[in-house]
Phi, psi and omega in degrees: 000341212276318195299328218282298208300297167345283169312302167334284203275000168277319155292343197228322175234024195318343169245058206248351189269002183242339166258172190261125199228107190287124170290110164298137146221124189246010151094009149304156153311307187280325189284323168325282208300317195308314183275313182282332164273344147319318172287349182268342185272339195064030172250161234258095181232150137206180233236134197232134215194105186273147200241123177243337169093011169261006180213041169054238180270347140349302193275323160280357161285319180310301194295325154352276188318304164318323174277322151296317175310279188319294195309293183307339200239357183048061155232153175297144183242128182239141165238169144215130195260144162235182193238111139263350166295320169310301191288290181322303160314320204287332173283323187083076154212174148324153147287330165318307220278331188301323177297329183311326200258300206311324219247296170283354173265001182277293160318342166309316188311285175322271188316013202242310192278351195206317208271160184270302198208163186251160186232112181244154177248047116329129178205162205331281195310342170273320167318303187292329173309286175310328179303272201327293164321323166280305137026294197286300198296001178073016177298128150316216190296297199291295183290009163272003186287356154118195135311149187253120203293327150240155176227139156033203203289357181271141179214122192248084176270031182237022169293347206239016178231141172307181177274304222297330220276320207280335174298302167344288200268358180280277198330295198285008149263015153095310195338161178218156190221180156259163154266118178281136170268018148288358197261006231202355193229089194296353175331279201315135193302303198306296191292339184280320160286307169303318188258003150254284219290307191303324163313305162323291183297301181320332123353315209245292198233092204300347175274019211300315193287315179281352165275319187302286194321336170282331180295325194293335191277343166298327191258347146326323202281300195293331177303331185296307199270340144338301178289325165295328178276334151312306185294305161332312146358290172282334172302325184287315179254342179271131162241126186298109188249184165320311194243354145164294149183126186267176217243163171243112174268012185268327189290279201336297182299348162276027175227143180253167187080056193274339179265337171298315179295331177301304168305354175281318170288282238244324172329310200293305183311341183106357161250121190258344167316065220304299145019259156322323178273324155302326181271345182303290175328332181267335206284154175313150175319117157137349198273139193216185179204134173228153177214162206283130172084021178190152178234152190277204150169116166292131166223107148057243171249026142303112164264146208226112149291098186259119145301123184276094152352182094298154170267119207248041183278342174288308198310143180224166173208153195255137141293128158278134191317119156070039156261163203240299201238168198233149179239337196229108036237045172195175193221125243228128140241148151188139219263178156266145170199141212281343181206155152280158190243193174289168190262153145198137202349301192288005197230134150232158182235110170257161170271095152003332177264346185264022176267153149224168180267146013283175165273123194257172150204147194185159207304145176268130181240153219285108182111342145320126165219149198231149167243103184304147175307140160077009177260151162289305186242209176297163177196121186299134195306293172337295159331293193311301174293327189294304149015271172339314180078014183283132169293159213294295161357260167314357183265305163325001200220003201286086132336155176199141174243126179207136189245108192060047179083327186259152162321121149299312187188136157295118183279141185067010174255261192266183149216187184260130149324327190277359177250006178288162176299112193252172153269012153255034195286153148264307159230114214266122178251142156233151202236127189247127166259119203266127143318000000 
């Protein structure tokens, strides 16, 4: 194996013999294997090893071990003990998953400060696993394609060997590991594909790891050309916004296989619902979807990718008596000035006694009403933009400036009749809003 394990990465990874390469070894069979043959190759590694505190003196022994491991191969040994139940609880996740995020953001760390590339001991029977598992959750194309062999600095070069194969060459070189005895505990969807279902398919076809492996490189190939035909796609249909990009849905519908393209688009962002995502195009102006940290939203012919905010629809801010310029949450000036000038969406002139202070200025809300310049009467805030013809997006983005409840101004729109400039103002403030 070891000459086997050689070629590989001389073939696949050539420049892993010049770099420093930090090892997950959590003192399993595969990272055990993973580290003495690196260390039998003489490449420049050491070893990183999470304490996670969940199976008592069970998980300190592991580090023990691990800490030996480093002693025996004369390579640096790095540890960290963490609370994941604690860190779980404190997120509202899984214990998995908190080890998972505890465990790659402490390695993040490590590679930030010294290291080239990080090393995990995956293999071929952790491909089939993951294959399955998504398989059951009804993933598409990209998650079935398996683990990915580099990902940005993580690199898993023991993807392409069985488990049978690295228990093997451990036994006849003598080498020894731990047993995590959580792995013996089928609760988990995972310890549940391994130790039922894959036993079970070996049963049927004992190459069962090596046919997923030819499958994977098909659907690799396909996933490949997905993407090509995507990056065209987008070019055609997309536009690049602040916050993420909006879709032409008039382009779209001249195209076939429209809900694949939606999933294509949109799967990576969290929405997978397919269902839900197809009737969106179809659905009335105003109509969304959410995922975690972003909303779809139909407008008109338009689908619009939003980053989700917090929402500051409450939030207010002040101007204070003879503050000039303002930065947050827009950037506000505003002077004394001897005549008024010209108007424009960005420019307004008031008269300075029919303010009192502070000066608010905050999110436009469902029930504003305004008396627009040059109008006699009132007009509903809501209106006034439907008027306007501002897409759902922008409207969401509307500011007021108020002074004592009332409106001042729509900022970069209107301004209130009842604050305008007379032959009786004395003193004329002009209020500018900068883009």
């Amino acid at each position: 194996m070891l000459r086997a394990f050689e070629q590989h990465l001389q073939e696949n990874h050539p420049g892993l013999k010049q770099q420093k390469l930090l090892i997950a070894c959590s003192g399993g069979l595969d990272s055990v294997v993973l580290a003495r043959l690196l260390a039998k190759l003489s490449y420049n590694i050491a070893l990183a090893h999470v304490n996670f505190g969940l199976r008592g003196a069970e998980s300190d022994e592991d580090e023990a071990f691990v800490r030996r491991l480093a002693q025996d191969l004369e390579c640096p040994f790095y540890v960290k003990g963490v609370e994941t139940e604690v860190y779980a609880a404190e997120q509202g996740i899984s214990i998995q998953m908190a080890a998972r995020e505890l465990r790659y953001g402490w390695f993040e760390e490590l590679l930030s400060q010294e290291f080239d590339r990080l090393l995990t001991a995956h293999h071929a029977d952790d491909d089939l696993e993951t294959f399955l598992i998504n398989l059951s959750r009804g993933a598409g194309l990209k998650g079935l394609t398996g683990i990915p062999e580099t990902r940005e600095a993580v690199v898993r070069p023991l993807l392409g060997f069985e488990r049978q194969q690295l228990m093997s060459y451990a036994k006849k070189e003598g080498w020894h590991w731990r047993e995590d005895s959580s792995n013996a505990n089928d609760k988990y969807l995972r310890n549940a594909f391994r130790l039922k279902a894959i036993p079970a398919l070996r049963e049927v076809d004992e190459d069962i790891v090596k046919a997923y492996g030819k499958t994977k490189s098909h659907l690799q190939a396909s996933q490949r050309l997905v993407d090509d035909y995507m990056g065209l796609i987008s070019k055609l249909l997309l536009t690049p916004t602040a916050t993420g990009f909006d879709l032409d849905l008039e382009k779209l519908a001249d195209l076939p296989n429209q809900d694949a393209i939606l999933y294509a688009l949109y799967g990576d962002y969290g929405f997978t619902d397919l269902v839900a995502l197809n009737q969106l195009p179809k659905a009335q102006s105003g109509k969304f979807l959410l995922a975690p940290g972003y909303r779809l939203l139909k407008d008109r012919g338009r689908l619009i990718l939003q980053l989700q905010e917090k929402n500051n629809q409450q939030e207010v801010f002040f101007i204070k008596k003879d503050e000039k310029n303002i930065e947050q949450p827009l950037r506000i000036s505003v002077k004394p000035i001897g005549k008024v000038g010209y108007h424009d969406p960005s420019t307004i002139y008031v008269d300075k006694a029919l303010l009192h202070y502070p000066l608010e200025i905050r999110k436009w809300r469902e029930g504003d009403r305004f008396q627009p310049f040059g109008m006699q009467g009132n007009k509903k805030i809501s209106k006034f933009l439907k008027d306007e013809k501002l897409s759902l997006a922008a409207k969401e983005n509307i500011w007021l400036l108020c002074s004592d409840q009332q409106i001042v101004w729509v900022v970069g729109h209107r301004a209130d009749d009842r604050f305008k400039v007379t032959a009786a103002t004395q003193e004329i403030l002009k209020i500018t809003y900068y883009l």
